[in-house]
C-alpha positions as CSV (number, residue, x, y, z in Angstrom):
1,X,15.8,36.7,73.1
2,X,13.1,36.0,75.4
3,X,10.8,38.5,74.9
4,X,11.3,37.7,70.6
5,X,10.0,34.0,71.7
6,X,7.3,35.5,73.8
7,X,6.0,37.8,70.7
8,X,6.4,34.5,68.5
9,X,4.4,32.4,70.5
10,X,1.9,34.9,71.0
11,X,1.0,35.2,66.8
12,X,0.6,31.0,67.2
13,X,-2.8,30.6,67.1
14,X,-2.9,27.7,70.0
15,X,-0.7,30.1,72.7
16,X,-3.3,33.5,71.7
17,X,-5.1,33.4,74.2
18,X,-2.2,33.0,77.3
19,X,-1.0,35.7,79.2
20,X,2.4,37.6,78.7
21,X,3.8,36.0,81.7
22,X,2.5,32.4,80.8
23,X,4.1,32.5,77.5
24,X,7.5,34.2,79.0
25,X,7.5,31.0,81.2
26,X,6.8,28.6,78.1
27,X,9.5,30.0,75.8
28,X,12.1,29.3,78.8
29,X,11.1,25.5,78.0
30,X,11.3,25.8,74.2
31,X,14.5,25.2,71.9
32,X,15.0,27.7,69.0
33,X,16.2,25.6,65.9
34,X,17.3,25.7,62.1
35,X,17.0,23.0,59.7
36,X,17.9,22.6,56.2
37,X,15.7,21.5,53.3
38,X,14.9,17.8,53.2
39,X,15.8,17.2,56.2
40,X,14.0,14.1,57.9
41,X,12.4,15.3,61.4
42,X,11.0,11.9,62.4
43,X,10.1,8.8,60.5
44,X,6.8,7.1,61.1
45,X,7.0,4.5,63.7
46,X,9.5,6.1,65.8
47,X,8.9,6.9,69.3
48,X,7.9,10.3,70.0
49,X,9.0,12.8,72.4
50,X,9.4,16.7,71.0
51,X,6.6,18.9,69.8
52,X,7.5,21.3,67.4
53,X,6.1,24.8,66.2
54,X,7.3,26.6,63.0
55,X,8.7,29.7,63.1
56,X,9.6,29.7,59.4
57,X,9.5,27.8,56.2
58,X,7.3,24.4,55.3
59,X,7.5,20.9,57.0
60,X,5.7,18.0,54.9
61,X,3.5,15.4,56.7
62,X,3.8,12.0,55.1
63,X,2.4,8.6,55.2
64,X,3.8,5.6,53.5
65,X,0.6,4.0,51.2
66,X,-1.4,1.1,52.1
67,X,-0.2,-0.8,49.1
68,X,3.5,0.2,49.8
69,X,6.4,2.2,47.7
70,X,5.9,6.0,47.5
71,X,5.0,8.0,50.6
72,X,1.7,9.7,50.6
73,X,1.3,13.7,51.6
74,X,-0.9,14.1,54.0
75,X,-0.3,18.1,54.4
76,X,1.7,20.5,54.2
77,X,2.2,22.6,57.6
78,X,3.8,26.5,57.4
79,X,4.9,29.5,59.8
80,X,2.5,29.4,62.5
81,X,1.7,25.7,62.5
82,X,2.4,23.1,64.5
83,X,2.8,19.3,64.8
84,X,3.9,16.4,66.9
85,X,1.7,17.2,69.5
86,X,0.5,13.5,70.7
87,X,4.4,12.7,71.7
88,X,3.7,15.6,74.4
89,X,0.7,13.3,76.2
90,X,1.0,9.6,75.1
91,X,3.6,7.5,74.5
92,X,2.2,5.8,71.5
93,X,4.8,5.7,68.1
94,X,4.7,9.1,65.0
95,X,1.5,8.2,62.9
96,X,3.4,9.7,59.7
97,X,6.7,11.0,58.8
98,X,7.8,14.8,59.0
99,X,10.3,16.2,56.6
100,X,11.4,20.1,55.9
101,X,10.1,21.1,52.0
102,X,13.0,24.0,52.5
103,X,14.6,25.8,55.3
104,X,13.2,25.9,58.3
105,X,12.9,27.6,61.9
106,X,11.8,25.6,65.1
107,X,10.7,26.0,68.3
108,X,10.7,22.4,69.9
109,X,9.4,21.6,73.3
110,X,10.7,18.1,74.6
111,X,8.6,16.2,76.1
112,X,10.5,16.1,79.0
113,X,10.7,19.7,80.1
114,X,6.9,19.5,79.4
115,X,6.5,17.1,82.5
116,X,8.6,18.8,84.9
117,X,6.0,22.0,83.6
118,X,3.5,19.9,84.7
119,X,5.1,19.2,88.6
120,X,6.1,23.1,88.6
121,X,3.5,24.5,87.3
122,X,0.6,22.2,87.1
123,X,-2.0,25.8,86.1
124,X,0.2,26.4,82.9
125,X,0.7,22.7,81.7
126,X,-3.2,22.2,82.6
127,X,-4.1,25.7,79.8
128,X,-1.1,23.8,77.0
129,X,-3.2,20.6,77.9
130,X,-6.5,22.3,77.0
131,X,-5.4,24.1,74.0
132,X,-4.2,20.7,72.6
133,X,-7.1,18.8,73.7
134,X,-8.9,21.8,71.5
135,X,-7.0,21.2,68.5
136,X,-7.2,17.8,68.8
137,X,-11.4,18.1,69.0
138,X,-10.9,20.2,66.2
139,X,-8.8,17.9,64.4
140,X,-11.3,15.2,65.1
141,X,-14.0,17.3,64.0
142,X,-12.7,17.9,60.1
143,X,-11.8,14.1,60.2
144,X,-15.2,13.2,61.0
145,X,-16.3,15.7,58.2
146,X,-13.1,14.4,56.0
147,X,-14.7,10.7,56.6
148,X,-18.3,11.5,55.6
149,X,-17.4,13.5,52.3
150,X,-15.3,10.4,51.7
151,X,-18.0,8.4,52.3
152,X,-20.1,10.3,50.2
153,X,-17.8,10.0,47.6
154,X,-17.0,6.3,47.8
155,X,-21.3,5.6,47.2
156,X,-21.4,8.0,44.4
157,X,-18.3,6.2,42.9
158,X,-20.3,2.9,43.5
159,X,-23.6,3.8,42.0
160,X,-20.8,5.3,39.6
161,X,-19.7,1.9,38.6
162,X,-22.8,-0.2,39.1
163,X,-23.9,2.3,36.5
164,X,-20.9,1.9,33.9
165,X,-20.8,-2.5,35.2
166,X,-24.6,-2.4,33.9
167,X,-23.4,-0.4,30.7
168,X,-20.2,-2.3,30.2
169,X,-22.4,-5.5,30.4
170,X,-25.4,-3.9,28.4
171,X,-22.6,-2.9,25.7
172,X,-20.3,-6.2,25.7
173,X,-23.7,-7.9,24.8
174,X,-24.1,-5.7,21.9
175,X,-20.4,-6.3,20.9
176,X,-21.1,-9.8,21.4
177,X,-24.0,-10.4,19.2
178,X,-22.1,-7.9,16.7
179,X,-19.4,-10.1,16.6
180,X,-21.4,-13.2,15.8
181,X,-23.6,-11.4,12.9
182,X,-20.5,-10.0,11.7
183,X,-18.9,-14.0,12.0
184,X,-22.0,-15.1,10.2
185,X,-21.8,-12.6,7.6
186,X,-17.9,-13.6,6.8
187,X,-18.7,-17.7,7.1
188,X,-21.6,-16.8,4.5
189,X,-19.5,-14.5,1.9
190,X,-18.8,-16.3,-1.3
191,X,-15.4,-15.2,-1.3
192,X,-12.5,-16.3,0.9
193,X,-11.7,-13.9,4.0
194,X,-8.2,-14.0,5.1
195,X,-7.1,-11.5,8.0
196,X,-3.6,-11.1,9.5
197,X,-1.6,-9.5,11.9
198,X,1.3,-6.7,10.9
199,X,3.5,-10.0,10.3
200,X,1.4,-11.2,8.4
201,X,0.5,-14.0,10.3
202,X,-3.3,-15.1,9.5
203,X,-6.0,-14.3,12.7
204,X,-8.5,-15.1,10.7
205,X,-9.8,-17.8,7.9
206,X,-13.9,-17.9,7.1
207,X,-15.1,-21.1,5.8
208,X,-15.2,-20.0,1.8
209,X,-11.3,-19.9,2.3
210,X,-11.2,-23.4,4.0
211,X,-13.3,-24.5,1.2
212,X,-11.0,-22.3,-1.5
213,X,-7.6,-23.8,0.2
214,X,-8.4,-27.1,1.9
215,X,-7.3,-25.9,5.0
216,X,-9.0,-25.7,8.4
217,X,-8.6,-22.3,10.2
218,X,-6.5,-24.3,13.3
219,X,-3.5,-25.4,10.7
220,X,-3.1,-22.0,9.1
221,X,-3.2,-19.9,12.2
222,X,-0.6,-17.9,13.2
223,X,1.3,-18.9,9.5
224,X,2.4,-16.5,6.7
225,X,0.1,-16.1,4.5
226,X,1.8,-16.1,1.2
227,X,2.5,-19.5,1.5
228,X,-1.5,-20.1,0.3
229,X,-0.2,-18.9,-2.9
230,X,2.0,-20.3,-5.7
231,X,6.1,-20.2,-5.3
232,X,7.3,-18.2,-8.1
233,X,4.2,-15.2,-7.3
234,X,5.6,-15.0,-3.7
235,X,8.3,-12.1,-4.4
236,X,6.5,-10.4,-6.6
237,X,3.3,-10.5,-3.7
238,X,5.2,-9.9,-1.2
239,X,6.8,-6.9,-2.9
240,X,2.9,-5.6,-3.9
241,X,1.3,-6.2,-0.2
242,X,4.3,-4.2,1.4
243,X,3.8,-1.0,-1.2
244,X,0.5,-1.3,0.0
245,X,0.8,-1.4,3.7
246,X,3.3,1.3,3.2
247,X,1.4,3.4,0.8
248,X,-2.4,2.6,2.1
249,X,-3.0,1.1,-1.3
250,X,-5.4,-1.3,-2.8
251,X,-3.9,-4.1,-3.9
252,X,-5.4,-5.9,-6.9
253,X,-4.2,-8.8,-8.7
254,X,-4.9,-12.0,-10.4
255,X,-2.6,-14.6,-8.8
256,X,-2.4,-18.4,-9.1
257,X,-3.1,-20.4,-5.3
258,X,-2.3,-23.8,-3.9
259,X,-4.5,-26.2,-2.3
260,X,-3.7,-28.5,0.6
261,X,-3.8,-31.3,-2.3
262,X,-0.6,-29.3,-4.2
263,X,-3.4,-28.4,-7.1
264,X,-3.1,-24.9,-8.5
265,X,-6.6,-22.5,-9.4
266,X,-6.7,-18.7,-10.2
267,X,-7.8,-16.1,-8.0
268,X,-8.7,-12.3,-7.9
269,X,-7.0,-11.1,-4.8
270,X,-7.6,-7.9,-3.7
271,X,-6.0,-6.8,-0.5
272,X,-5.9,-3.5,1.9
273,X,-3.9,-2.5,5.5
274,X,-6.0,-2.2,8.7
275,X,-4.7,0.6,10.6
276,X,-5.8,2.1,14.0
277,X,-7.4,5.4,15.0
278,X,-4.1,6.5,15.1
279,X,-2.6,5.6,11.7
280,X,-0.9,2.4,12.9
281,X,-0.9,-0.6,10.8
282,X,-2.5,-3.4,12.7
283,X,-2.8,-6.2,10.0
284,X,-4.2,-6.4,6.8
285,X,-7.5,-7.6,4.9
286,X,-7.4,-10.2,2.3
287,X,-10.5,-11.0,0.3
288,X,-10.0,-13.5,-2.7
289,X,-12.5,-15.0,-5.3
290,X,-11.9,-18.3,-7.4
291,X,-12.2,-17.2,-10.9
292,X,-10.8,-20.3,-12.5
293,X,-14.1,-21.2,-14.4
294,X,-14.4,-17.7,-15.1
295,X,-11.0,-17.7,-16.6
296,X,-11.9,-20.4,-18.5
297,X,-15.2,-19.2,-19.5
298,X,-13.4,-15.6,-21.2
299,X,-11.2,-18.2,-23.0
300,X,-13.9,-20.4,-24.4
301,X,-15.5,-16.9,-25.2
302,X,-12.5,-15.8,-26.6
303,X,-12.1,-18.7,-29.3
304,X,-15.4,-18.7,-29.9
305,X,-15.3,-15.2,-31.3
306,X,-12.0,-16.1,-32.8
307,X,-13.9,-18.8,-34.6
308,X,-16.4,-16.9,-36.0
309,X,-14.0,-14.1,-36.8
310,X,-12.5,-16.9,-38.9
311,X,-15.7,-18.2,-40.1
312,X,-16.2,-14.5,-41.6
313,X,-12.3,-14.0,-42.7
314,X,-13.0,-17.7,-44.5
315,X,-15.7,-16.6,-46.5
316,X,-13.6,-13.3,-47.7
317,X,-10.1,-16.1,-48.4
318,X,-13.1,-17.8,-50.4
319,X,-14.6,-15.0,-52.0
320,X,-10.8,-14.0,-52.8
321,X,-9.7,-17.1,-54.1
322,X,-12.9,-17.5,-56.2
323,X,-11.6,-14.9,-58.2
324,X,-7.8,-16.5,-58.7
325,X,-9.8,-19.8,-59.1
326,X,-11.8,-18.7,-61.9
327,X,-9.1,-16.8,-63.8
328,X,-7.3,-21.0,-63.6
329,X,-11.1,-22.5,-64.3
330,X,-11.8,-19.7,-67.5
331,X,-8.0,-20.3,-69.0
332,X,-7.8,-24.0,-68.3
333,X,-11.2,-24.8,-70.2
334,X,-10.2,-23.1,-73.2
335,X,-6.6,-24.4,-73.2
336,X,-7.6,-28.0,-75.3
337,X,-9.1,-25.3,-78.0
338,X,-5.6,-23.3,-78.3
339,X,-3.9,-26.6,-78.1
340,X,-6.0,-28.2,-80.9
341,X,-5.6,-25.5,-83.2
342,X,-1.4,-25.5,-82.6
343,X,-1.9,-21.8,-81.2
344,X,1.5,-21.9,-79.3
345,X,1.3,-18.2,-78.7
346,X,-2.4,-18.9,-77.1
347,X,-1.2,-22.0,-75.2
348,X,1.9,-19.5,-73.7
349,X,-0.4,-16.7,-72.8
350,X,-3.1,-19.3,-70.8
351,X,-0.1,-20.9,-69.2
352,X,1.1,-17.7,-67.9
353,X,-2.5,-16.4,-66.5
354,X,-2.7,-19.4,-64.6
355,X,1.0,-19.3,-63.0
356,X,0.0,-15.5,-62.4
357,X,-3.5,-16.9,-60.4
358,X,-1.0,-19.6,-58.3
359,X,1.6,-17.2,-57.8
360,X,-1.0,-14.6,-55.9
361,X,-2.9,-17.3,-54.3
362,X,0.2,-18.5,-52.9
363,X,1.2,-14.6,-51.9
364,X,-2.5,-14.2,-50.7
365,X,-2.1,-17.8,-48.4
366,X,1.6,-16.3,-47.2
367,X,-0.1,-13.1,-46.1
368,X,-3.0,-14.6,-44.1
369,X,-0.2,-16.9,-42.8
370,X,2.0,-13.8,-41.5
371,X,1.9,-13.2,-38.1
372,X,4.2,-10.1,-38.4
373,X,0.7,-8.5,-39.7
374,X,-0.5,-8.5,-36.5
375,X,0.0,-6.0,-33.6
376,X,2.7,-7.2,-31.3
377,X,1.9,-5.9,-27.7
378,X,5.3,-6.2,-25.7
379,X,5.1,-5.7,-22.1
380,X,7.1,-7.0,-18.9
381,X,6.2,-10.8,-18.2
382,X,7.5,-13.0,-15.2
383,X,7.7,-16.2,-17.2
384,X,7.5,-18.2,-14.0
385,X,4.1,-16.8,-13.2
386,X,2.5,-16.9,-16.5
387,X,3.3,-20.3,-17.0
388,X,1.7,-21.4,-13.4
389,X,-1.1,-19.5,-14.7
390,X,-1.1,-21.8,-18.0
391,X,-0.6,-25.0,-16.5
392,X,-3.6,-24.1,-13.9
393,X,-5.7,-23.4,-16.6
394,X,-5.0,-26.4,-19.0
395,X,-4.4,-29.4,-16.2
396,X,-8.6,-29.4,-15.6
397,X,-8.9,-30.2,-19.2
398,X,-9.9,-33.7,-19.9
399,X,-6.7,-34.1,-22.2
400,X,-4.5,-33.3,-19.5
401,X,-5.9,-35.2,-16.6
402,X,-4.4,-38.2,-16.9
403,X,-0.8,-36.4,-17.5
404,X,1.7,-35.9,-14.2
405,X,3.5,-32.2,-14.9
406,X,6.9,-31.6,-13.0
407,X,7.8,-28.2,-12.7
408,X,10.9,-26.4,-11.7
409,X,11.3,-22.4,-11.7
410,X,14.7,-20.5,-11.5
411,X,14.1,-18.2,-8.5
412,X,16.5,-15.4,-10.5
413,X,14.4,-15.6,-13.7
414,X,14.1,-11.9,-14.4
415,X,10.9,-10.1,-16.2
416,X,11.6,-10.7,-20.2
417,X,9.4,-7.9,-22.5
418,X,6.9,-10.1,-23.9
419,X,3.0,-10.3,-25.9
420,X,1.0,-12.6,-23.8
421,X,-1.2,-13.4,-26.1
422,X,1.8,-14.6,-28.4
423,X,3.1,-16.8,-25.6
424,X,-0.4,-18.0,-24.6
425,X,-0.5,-19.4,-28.2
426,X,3.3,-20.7,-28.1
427,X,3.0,-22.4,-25.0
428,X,-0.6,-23.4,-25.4
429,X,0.7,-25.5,-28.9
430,X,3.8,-27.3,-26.8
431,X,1.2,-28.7,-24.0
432,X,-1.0,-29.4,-26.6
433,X,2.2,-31.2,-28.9
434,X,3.0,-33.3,-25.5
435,X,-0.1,-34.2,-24.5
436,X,-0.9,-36.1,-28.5
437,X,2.8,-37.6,-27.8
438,X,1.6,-39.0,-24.3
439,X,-2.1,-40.3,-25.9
440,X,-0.6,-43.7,-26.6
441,X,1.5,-43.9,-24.0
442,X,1.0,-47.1,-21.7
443,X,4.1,-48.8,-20.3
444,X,5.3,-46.1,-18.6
445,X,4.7,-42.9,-16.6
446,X,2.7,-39.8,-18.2
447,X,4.7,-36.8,-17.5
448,X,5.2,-33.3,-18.9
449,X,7.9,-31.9,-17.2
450,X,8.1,-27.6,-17.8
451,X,11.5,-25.8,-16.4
452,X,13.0,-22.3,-16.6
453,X,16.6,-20.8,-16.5
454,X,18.5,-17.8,-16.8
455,X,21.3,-17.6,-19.3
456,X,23.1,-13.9,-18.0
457,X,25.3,-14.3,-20.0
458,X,23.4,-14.4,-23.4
459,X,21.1,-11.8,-21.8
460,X,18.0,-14.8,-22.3
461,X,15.9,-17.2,-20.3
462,X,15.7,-20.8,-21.4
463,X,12.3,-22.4,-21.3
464,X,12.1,-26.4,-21.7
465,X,9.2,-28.4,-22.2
466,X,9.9,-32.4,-22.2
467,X,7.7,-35.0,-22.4
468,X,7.6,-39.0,-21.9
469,X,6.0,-39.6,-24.9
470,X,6.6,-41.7,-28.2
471,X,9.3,-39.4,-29.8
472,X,9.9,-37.9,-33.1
473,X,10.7,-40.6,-35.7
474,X,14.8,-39.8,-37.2
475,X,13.9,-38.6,-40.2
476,X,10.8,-36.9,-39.6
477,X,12.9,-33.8,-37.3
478,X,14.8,-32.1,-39.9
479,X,11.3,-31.2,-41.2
480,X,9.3,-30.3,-38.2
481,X,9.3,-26.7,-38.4
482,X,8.4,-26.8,-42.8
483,X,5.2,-25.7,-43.8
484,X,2.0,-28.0,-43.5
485,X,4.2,-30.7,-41.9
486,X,2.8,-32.7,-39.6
487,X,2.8,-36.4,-38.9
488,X,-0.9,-36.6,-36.9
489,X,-3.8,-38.4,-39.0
490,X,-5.8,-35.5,-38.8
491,X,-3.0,-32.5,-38.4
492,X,-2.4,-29.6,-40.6
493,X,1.2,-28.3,-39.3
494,X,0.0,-24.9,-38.4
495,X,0.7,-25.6,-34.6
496,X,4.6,-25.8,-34.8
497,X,4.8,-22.8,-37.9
498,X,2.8,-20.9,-34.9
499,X,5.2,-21.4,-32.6
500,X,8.2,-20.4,-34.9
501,X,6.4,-17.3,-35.8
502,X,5.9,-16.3,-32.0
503,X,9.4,-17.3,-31.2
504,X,10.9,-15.3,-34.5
505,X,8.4,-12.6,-33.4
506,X,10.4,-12.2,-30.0
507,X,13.8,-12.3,-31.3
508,X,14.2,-16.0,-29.5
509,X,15.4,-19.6,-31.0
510,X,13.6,-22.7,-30.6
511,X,15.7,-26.5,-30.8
512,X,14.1,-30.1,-30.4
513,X,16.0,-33.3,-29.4
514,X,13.9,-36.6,-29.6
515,X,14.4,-40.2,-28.9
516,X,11.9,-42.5,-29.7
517,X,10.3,-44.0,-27.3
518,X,12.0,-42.6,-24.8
519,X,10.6,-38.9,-25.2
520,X,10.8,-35.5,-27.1
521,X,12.3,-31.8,-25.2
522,X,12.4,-28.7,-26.8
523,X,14.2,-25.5,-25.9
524,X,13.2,-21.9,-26.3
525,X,15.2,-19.2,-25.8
526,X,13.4,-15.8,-25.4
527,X,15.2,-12.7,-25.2
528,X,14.4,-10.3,-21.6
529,X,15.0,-6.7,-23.9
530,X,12.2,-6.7,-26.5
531,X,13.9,-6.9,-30.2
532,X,15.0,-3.5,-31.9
533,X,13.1,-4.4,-34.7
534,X,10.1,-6.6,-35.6
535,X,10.4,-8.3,-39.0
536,X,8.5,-10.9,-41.7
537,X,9.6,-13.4,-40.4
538,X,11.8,-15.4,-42.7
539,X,11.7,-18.7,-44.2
540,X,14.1,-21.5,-43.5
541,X,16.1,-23.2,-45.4
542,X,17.2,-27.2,-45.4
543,X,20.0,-25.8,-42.8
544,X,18.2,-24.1,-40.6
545,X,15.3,-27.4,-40.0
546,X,15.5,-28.1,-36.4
547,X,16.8,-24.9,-35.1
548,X,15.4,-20.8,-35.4
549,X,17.5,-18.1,-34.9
């Protein structure tokens, strides 16, 4: 056993250079021993007292960090190394902690035996003193070499960072001023700018849409924005801005806001996610334009052409009944000569021309009268919706300014199959109707009040328009609906024969209950399927005078 030790000293590089005999003598000091992996030799900040060589396997040399929690490695020692050497010559506590990787072999040399070497042999302990002192020079040596390529290191990491502080500076300056031209560039925008986060909370308001909404940026922070909008488009918006988000769709739509003040104007909102280099949806983009006046520009464009589109049709129903009203002129002048001569068979055949003429004028009248003639265009229609729409479009007109209008929207109103246009007109005629029952109205509150329902049941939505006005005199409602009726100074009873036709057109029934002075309601009732067939509409008889079907 003794002569293995001496060979295994002898291939450690800090006993080469003793003699056969010196290292016979050491190995009778040394301990032969075998730990298992992880084993804990020492901990850092014990007292020291063994030095240890490895004969085998890999001891770790750890240092616990200056900021605390995980240990540090400071190296990894192997077969042929060894460590602990300071507990051999001062008495000062382990600088790190020494722990076995995997198995090991030692040879330990207490520090003990290593003084009684140096009373017994004072030449021997002197040489192990002066091959540690050696290592430790050496040691000493690549620290000092360790410390000035750290020190290197550290002044090229601080030029490093003056470098990328002077950039980072150079380039939050740019972002700055890019911040405020793009600020300036959003507070200038004729549009309204509305930003929010993934919930849809608003981040960010410019100054059109303070000036759109009435509201300052501080008092719509961090709220939804759909509530900037009107209650029954909400769903509906909702509904279109989540496709979108989901989808990376452009949203585009024409959509009735709120003010602060509760007032109602149209915009065009178009609306797009904001996602991340990654794909991530980080909020989304809003821009919205006011196209109330341009709304009502188209419409003022709209009956101007229909004007003059009836200026043109007038001259053909003139051109047309011209003809019919010289066949009456030509048979009337020379009726008196048939009649003075007794010509009975004459006077018959002039008669009968002329109740031919008035029989096709009042076919030709009936015709131009028809709205059945005219393409119907049904598509889907949230009633709720397109009546905000109306009433934001109509309440600016003088007529209407002085009026209060109540409104109250079934929130399960389903789409109905509809023609716009048709309702535009219905709809358009019953504001219209109120507003000339409110003109005289003084004693008591103006006030339109517009409401819808569902009716499951009867597969139909109820729509009812009441207003505060003067009523409809007893006997003037079983002939509202008749043609040319009309009880205004100036009317010519087209309005409410328009609105039968629309609702007649859509398969619907229309009712009126009045009390005078106390005010007039009437009821439509509009199927949601479009009808299975679109007919002439008929005329009604004396039972059918306040109620269509």
């Amino acid at each position: 056993m003794s002569e293995l030790m001496t060979e295994l000293l002898a291939s450690i590089p800090i006993f080469a250079r003793f003699s056969g005999q010196q290292l016979n003598n050491i190995s009778r000091l040394m301990e032969k021993r075998r730990y298992p992996a992880d084993h804990l030799l020492f901990e850092e900040g014990s007292s020291g007292d063994t030095f240890y060589v490895i004969i085998s396997g890999e001891v770790e040399i750890q240092k616990e960090s200056a900021e605390g929690g995980d240990k540090v490695t400071l190296a990894v020692r192997g077969s042929g190394d060894f460590f602990g050497e300071m507990a051999l010559i001062q008495n000062a506590p382990r600088f790190a902690s020494a722990k076995t990787v995997q198995e090991c072999q030692m040879l330990e040399l207490p520090k003990q035996r290593f003084l009684s070497l140096l009373g017994s042999n004072p030449v021997l302990a002197n040489q192990i003193m002066g091959a540690l002192s050696y290592r430790l020079r050496e040691s000493d040596l690549h620290l000092i070499e360790d410390l000035k390529r750290k020190n290197r290191e550290l002044r090229e990491a601080y030029d490093l960072q003056m470098r990328l502080a002077s950039e980072l500076q150079k380039s939050n300056q740019q972002l700055q001023e890019a911040k405020e031209f793009l600020d300036r560039i959003i507070s200038a925008t004729p549009n309204a700018i509305i930003v929010t986060d993934p919930k849809g909370e608003i981040v960010t308001f410019n100054e059109t849409a303070t000036r759109f909404f009435g509201y300052p940026l501080e008092e719509v922070k961090g709220k939804n924005a759909i509530v900037l909008f009107a209650e029954t488009a909400h769903s509906s918006l909702q509904e279109s801005i989540d496709r979108a988000l989901r989808q990376n769709l452009l949203v585009r739509e024409e959509i009735t806001a709120q003010r602060r003040d509760g007032s109602y104007f149209l915009t065009q909102l178009t609306a797009t996610g904001l996602r991340d280099e990654g794909g991530l949806t980080i909020g989304a983009l809003a821009i919205i334009d006011d196209i109330t006046e341009e709304k009502n520009l188209e419409r003022q464009a709209l009956e101007l052409e229909q004007m003059a589109s009836r200026g043109e049709m007038a001259a053909e129903v003139a051109h047309e009944l011209n003809n019919y009203i010289s066949i009456l002129g030509g048979n009337l002048e020379l009726l008196p000569y048939a009649m003075a001569k007794g010509e009975s068979l004459k006077i018959k055949e002039k008669l009968g021309a002329m109740r031919e003429a008035i029989d096709k004028m009042t076919l030709f009248t009936e015709n131009l009268m028809s709205l059945s003639q005219q393409k119907v265009n049904f598509v889907p229609c949230n009633l709720s919706l397109f009546l905000d729409n109306e009433l934001a479009f109509i309440k600016p007109q003088a007529r209407f300014r002085q009026i209060h209008f109540r409104t109250s929207w079934d929130p399960n109103l389903p789409a109905i199959q509809a023609d716009p246009n048709r309702l535009q007109q219905l709809f358009y005629n019953l504001f219209n109707n109120a507003a000339d029952a409110l003109s005289d109205v003084e004693s008591r509150k103006r006030e339109i009040s517009v409401s819808t329902r569902f009716l499951p049941q009867q597969g139909m939505v109820e729509i009812e328009v009441t207003d505060t006005g003067a009523g409809i005199k007893r006997e003037h409602l079983d002939h509202l609906f008749e043609k040319r009726f009309t009880t205004k100074p100036k009317g010519h009873g087209f309005g409410l024969l328009t609105i039968k036709r629309v609702v007649q057109v859509h398969g619907g029934e229309i009712s009126v209950e009045s009390e005078e002075e106390v005010g007039t309601t009437f009821t439509v009732l509009l199927p949601i399927k479009r009808p299975v067939e679109t007919l002439k509409p008929k005329e009604f008889t004396s039972s059918e005078k306040v109620r269509i079907s």
